[in-house]
VEXMIZA-30767 format. One record per residue (C-alpha): residue in three letters; x, y, z. Coordinates in pm, 1 decimal, always signed. Layout:
BEGIN
- ALA,X,Y,Z $
...
END
This chain:
BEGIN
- UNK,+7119.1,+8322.9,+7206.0 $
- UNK,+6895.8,+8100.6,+7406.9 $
- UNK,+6571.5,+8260.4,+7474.1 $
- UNK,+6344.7,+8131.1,+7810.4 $
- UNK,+5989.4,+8009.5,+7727.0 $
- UNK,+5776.5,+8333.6,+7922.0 $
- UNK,+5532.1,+7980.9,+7966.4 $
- UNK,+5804.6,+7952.7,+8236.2 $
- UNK,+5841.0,+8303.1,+8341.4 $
- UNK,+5492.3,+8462.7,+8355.7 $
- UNK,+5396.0,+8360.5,+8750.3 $
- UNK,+5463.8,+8521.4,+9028.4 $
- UNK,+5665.9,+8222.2,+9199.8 $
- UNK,+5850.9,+7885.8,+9079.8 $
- UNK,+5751.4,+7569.8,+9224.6 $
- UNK,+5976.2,+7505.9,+9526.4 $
- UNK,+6063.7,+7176.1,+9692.6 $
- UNK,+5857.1,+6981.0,+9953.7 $
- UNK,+5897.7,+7184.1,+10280.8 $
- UNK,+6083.0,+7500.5,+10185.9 $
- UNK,+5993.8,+7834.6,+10265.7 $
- UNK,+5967.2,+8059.3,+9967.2 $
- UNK,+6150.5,+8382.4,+10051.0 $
- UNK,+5966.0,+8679.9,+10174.5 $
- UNK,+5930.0,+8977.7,+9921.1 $
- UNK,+5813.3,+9305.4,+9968.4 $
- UNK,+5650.4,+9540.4,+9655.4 $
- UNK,+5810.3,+9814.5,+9536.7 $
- UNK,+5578.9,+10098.3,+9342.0 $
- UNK,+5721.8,+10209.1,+9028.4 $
- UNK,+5823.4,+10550.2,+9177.1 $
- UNK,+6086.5,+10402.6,+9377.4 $
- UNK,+6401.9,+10603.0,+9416.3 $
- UNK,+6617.9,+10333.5,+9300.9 $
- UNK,+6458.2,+10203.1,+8993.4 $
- UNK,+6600.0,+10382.2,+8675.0 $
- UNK,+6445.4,+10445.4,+8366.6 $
- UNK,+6569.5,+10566.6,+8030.0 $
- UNK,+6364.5,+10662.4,+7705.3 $
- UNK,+6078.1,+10904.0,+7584.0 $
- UNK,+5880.1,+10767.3,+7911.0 $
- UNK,+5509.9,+10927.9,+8024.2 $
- UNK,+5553.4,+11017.9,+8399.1 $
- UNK,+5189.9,+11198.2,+8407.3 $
- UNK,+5136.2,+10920.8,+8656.1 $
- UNK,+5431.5,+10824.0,+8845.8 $
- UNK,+5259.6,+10529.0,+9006.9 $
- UNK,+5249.1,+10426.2,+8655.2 $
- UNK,+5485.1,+10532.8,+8421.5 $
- UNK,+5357.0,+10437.6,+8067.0 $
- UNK,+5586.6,+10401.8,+7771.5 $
- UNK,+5543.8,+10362.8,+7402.7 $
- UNK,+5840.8,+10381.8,+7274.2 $
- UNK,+6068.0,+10105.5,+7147.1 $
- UNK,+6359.8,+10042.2,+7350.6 $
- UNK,+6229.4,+10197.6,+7672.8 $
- UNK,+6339.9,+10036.2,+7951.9 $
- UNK,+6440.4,+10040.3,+8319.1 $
- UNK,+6740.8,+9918.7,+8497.1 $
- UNK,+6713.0,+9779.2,+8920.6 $
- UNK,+6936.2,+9618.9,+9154.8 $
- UNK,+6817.0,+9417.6,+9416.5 $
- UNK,+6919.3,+9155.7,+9700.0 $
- UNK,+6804.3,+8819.3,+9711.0 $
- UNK,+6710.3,+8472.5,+9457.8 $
- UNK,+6453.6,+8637.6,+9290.8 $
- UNK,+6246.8,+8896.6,+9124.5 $
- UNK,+5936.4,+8983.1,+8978.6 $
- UNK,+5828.6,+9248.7,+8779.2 $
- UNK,+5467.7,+9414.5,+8740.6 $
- UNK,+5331.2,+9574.1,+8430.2 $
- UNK,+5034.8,+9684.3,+8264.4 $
- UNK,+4988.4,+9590.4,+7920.5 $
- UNK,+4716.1,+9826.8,+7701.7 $
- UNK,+4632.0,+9513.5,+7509.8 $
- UNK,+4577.4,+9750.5,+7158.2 $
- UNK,+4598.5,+9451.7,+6930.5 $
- UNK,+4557.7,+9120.9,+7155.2 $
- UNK,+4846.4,+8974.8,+7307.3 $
- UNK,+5177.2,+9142.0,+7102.7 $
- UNK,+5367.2,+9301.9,+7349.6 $
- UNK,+5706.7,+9183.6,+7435.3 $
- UNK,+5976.0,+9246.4,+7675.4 $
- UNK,+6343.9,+9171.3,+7703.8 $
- UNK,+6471.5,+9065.4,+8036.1 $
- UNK,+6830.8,+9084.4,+8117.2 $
- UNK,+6901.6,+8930.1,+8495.9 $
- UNK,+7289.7,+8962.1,+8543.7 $
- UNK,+7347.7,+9037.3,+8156.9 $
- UNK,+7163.4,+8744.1,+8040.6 $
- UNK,+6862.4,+8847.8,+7837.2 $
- UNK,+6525.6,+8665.0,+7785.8 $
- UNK,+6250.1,+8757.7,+7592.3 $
- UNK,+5912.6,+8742.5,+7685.1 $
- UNK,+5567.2,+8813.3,+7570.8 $
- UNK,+5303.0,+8967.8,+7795.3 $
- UNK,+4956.4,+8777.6,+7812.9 $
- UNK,+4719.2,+8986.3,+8018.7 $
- UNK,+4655.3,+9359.2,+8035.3 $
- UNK,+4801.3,+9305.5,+8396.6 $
- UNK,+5111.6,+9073.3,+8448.7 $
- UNK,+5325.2,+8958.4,+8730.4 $
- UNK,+5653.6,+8828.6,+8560.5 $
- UNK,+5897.3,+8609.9,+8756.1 $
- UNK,+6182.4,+8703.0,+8612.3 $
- UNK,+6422.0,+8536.8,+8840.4 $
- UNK,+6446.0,+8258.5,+9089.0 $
- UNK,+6680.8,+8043.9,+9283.4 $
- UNK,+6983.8,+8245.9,+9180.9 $
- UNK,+7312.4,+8254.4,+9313.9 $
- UNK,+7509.0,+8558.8,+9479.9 $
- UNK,+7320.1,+8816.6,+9690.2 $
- UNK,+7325.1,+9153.9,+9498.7 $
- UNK,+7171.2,+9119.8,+9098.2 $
- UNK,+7156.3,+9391.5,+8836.3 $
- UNK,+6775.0,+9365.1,+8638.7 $
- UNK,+6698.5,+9528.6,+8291.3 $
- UNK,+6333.6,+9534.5,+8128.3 $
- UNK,+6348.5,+9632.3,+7844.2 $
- UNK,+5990.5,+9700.1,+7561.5 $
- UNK,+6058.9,+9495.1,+7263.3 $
- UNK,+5809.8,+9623.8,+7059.1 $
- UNK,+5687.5,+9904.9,+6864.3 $
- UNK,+5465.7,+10228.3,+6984.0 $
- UNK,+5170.3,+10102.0,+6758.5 $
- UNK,+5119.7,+9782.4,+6935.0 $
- UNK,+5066.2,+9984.3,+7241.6 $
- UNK,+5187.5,+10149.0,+7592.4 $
- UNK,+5309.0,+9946.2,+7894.4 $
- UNK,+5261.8,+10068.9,+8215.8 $
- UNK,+5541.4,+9988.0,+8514.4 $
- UNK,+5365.7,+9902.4,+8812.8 $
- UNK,+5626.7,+9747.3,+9044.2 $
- UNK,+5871.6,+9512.3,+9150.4 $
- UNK,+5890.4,+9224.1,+9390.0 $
- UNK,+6183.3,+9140.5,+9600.0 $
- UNK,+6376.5,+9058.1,+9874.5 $
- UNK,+6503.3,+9423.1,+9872.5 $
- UNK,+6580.1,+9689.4,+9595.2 $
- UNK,+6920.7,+9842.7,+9587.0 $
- UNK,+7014.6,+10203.2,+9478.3 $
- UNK,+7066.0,+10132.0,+9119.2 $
- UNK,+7425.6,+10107.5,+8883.0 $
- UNK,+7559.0,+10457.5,+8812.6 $
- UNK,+7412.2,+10596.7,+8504.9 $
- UNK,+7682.7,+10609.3,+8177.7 $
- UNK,+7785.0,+10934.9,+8151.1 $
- UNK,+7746.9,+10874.1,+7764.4 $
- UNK,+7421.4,+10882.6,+7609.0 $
- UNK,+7326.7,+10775.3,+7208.9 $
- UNK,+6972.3,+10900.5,+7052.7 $
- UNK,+6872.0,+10718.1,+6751.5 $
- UNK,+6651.8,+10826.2,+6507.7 $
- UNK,+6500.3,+10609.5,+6242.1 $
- UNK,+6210.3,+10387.0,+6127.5 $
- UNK,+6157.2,+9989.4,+6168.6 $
- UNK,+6498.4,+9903.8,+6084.9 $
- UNK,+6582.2,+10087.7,+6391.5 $
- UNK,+6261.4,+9961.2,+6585.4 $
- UNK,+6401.1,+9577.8,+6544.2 $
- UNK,+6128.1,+9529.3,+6321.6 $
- UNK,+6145.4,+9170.2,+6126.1 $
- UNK,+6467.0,+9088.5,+6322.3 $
- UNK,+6385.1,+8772.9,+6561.5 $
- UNK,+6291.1,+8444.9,+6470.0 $
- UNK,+6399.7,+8236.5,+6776.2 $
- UNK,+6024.2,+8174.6,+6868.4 $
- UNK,+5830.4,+8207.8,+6587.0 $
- UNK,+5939.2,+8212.0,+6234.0 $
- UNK,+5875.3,+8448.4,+5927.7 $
- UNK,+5548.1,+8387.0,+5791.6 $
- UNK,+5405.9,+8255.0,+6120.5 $
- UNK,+5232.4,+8444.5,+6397.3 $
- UNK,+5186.2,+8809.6,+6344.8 $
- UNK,+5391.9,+9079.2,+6265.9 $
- UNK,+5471.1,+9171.4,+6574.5 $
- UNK,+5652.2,+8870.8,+6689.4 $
- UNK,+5969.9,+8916.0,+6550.0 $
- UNK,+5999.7,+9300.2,+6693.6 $
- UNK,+6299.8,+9302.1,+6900.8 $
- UNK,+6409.3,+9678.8,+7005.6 $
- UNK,+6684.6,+9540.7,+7279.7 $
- UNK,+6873.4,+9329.8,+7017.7 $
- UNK,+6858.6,+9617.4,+6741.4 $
- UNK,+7174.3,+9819.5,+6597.2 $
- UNK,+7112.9,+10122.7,+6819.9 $
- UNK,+7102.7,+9963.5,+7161.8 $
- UNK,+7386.3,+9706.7,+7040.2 $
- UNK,+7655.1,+9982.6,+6995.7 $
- UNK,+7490.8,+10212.7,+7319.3 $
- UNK,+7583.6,+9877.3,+7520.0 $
- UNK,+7921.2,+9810.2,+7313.1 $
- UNK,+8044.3,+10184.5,+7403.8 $
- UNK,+7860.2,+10216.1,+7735.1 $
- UNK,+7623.9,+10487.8,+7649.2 $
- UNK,+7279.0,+10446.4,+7790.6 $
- UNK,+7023.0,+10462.2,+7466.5 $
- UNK,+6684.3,+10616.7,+7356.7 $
- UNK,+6523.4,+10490.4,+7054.9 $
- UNK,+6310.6,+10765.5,+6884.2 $
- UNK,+6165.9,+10540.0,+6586.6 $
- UNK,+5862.2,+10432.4,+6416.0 $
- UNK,+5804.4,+10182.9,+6129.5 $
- UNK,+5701.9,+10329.5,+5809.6 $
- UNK,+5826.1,+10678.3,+5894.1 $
- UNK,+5982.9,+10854.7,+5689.8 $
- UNK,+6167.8,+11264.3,+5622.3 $
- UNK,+5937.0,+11372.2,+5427.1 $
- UNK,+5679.9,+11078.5,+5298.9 $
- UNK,+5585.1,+10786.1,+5517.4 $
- UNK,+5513.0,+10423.3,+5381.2 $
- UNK,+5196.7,+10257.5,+5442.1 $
- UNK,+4907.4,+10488.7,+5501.3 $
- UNK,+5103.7,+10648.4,+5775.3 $
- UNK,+4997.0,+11012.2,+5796.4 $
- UNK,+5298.1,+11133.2,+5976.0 $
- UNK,+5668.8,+11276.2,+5896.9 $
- UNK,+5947.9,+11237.1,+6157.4 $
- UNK,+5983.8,+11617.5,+6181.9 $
- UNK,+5615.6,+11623.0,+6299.0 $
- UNK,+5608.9,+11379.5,+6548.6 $
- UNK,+5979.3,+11404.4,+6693.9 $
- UNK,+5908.3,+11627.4,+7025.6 $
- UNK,+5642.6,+11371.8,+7128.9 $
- UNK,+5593.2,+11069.2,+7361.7 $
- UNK,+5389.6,+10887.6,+7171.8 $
- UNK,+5508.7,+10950.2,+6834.2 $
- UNK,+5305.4,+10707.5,+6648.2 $
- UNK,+4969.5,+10919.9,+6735.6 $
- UNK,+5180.2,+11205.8,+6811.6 $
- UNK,+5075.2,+11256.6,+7136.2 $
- UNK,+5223.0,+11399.1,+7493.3 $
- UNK,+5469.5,+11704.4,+7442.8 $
- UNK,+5811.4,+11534.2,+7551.1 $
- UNK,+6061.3,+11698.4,+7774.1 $
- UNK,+6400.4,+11723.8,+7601.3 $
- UNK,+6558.0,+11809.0,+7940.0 $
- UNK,+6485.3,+11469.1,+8052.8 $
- UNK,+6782.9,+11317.9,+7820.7 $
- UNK,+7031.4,+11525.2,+7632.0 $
- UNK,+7245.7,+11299.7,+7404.5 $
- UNK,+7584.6,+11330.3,+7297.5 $
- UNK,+7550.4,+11163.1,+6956.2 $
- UNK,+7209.9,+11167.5,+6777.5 $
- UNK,+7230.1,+10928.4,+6474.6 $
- UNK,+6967.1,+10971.9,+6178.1 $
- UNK,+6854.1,+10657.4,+5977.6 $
- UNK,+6592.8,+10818.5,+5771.2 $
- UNK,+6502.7,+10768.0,+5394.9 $
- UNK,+6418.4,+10405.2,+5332.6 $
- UNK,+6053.0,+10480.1,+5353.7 $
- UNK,+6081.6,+10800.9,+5183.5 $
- UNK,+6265.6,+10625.5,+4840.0 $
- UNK,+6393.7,+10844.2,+4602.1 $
- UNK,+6285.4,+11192.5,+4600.5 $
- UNK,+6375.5,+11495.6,+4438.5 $
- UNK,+6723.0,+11591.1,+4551.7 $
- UNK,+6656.9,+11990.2,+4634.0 $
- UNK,+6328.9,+11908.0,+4837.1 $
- UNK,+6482.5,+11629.5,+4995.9 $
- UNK,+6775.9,+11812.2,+5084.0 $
- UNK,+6560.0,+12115.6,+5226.0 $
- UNK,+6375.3,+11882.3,+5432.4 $
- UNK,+6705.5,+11719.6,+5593.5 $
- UNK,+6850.6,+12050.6,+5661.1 $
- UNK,+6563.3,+12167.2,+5815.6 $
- UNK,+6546.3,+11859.1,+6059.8 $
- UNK,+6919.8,+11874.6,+6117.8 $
- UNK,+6848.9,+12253.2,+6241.7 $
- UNK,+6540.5,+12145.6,+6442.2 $
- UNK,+6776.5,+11878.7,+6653.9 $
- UNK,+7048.7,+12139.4,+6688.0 $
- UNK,+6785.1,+12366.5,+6857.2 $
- UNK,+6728.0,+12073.2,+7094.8 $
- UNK,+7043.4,+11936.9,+7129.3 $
- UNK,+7299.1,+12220.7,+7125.5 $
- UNK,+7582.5,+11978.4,+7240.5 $
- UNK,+7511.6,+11669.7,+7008.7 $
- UNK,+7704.7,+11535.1,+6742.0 $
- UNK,+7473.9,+11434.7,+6437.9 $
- UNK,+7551.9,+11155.7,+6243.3 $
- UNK,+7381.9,+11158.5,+5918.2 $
- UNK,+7312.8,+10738.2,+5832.9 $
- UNK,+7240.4,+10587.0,+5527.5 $
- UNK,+6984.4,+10340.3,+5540.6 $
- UNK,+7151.8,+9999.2,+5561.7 $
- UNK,+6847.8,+9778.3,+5406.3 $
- UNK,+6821.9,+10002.7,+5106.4 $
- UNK,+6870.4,+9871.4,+4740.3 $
- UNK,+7148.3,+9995.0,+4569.8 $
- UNK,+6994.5,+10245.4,+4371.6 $
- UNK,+6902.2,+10384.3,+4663.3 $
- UNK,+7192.6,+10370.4,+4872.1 $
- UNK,+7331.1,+10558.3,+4535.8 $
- UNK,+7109.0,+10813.0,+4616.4 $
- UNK,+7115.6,+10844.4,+5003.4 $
- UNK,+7488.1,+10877.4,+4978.6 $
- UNK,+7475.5,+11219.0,+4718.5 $
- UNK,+7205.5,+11374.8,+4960.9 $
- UNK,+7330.8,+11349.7,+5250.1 $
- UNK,+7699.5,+11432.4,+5118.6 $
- UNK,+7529.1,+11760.8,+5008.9 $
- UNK,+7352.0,+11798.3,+5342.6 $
- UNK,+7656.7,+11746.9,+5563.2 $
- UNK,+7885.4,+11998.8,+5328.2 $
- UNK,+7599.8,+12263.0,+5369.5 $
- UNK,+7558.4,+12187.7,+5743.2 $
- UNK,+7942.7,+12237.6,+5771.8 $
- UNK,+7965.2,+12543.7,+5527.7 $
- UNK,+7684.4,+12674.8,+5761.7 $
- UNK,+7889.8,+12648.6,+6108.9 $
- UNK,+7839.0,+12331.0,+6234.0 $
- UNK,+8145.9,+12165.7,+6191.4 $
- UNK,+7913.1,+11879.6,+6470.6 $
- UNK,+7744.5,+11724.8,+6203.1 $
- UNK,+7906.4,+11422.1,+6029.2 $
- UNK,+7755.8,+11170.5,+5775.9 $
- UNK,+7810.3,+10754.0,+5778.6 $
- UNK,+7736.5,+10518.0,+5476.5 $
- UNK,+7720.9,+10158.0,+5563.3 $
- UNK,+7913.5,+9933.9,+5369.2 $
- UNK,+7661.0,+9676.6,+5248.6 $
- UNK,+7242.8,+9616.9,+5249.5 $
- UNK,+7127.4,+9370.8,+5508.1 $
- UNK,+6794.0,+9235.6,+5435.0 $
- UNK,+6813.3,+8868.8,+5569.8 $
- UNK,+6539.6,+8886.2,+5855.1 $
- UNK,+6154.3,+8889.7,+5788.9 $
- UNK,+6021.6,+9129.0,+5484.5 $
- UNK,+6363.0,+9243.9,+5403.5 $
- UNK,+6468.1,+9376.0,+5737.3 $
- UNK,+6782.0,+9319.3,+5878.7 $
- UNK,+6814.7,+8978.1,+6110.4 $
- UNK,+6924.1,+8948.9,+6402.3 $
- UNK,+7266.5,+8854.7,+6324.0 $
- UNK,+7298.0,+9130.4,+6076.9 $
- UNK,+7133.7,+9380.1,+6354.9 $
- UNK,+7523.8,+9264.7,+6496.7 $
- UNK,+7732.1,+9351.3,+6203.0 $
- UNK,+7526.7,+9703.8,+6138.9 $
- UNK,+7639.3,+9788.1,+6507.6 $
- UNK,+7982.9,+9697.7,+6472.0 $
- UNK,+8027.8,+9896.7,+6146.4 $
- UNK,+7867.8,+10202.7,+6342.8 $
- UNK,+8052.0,+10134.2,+6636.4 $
- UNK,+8395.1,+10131.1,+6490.1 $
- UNK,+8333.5,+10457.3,+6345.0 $
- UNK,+8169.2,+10644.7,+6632.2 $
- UNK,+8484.3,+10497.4,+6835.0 $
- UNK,+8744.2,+10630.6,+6603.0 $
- UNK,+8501.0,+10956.0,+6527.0 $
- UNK,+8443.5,+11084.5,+6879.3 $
- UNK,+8766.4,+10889.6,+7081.6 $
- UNK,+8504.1,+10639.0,+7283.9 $
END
């Protein structure tokens, strides 16, 4: 996939020949009718609607050669925020330089009606993006909305943590430069079946014991906004799934199986309370070492027969065939990010008839 250099895309207009006239714009506030967003979103301010989340994003139409999108940047670490940019289903990736950016993210093109994605790329602990605006000839009521929507749970395999090396390799840059949320399993199959997608995910988490330092549990943090602080109540009437997939454990290892087991059927009960029509796909996790996996697999066997015994016959469970630890400190790669979506896609195709 051919990514454009955001040294390119990160002014507000493209050089134009000797004597043309650049086309007139206008600015559109972020509380425009017609611009669409999607994921656990902060609309406190609807001027500026600030996200943390991996994998938020917003979708636009719009008439005319080209676009530009504003956004805020909180700046947490330095300059580690990225974006993904899809104009007309081709995606670029970008990273945001300045707490407040105006991204071209299209010019010259041909046709007169577009379809625009922006998507956040990165995790909640590099910080929140606000969406200011966009600039453009003039915005369109948006694409109808899938009537299918996916919730994924998980930690930084489901983030897109260590997955993209196009611009800057393992080992070089920071850590956050190969985060890419868009590209990850979860959106990959919520695009491949036409669902719309909300990633609810944070590195390190874990069921019941987070890696590195990280004070917090899923189950804590899960009806939150900002789940890496776990901050800002979220409203679960703002996006009721119908599949919620689980890819918990990796960070937890191997624990004893009766706590463990407690702990997943308590969570399991917690998302049926939220989401009364979901189906719940228990995952294993598919960078986990085969002792493990082993284990993953007997637990959540147990958990599913217990959660069926109990009544819901809407909870399933899904083992993935093989580990995929190719991309940066044992995370899956991009490429691999692929095959993990096709393996889950195939079975939530043949599970629920999409």
């Amino acid at each position: 996939m051919k990514y454009v250099s955001a040294l390119l895309l990160l002014t507000l207009s493209l050089p134009v020949s000797a004597g043309a006239k650049p086309k007139p714009t206008i600015f559109y506030p972020a509380d425009n009718q017609h611009i669409q967003y999607t994921g656990r979103i902060d609309f406190s301010d609807a001027k500026k609607p600030r996200c943390w989340a991996p994998g938020a994003y917003f979708t636009a139409r719009f008439a005319g050669p080209s676009c530009a999108v504003v956004v805020n940047d909180e700046m947490l670490w330095g300059k580690h925020n990225y974006l993904e940019v899809v104009v007309d289903g081709k995606p670029s990736r970008l990273l945001l330089t300045g707490k407040e950016n105006t991204v071209t993210v299209a010019e010259n093109l041909p046709g007169k009606v577009h379809t625009l994605t922006v998507c956040k790329n990165t995790e909640s602990n590099i910080g929140y993006l606000e969406f200011v605006g966009l600039r453009c000839a003039k915005l369109l009521p948006p694409p109808a909305r899938p009537t299918r929507r996916i919730e994924f749970i998980g930690n930084s395999i489901t983030c897109g943590t260590g997955s993209d090396e196009s611009v800057v390799p393992c080992g070089k840059g920071q850590w956050h430069d190969q985060h890419n949320a868009y590209q990850a399993y979860g959106p990959t199959t919520a695009r491949t079946l036409g669902a719309e997608w909300q990633l609810t995910a944070v590195s390190g988490i874990g069921l019941m014991h987070s890696c590195c330092d990280l004070p917090l549990v899923m189950p804590q943090v899960f009806d939150k906004i900002n789940l890496r602080e776990n901050l800002l109540p979220w409203d679960f009437s703002r996006y009721q799934p119908d599949v919620v997939t689980v890819c918990l454990g990796q960070n937890d290892g191997v624990q004893d199986s009766t706590t463990f087991c407690r702990n997943y059927l308590s969570f399991l009960q917690t998302l049926r309370r939220r989401y009364p029509k979901a189906q719940l796909v228990c995952l294993t996790s598919p960078m986990a070492d085969a002792r493990l996996t082993a284990v993953l697999r007997r637990y959540l066997t147990g958990v599913v027969a217990q959660a069926n015994a109990a009544g819901d016959a809407a909870v399933r469970k899904f083992f993935f065939s093989r580990s995929y630890t190719s991309g940066c400190d044992s995370h899956p790669s991009l490429a691999e990010h692929q095959l993990i979506a096709a393996e889950l896609t195939a079975f939530l195709k043949s599970t629920l008839g999409w």
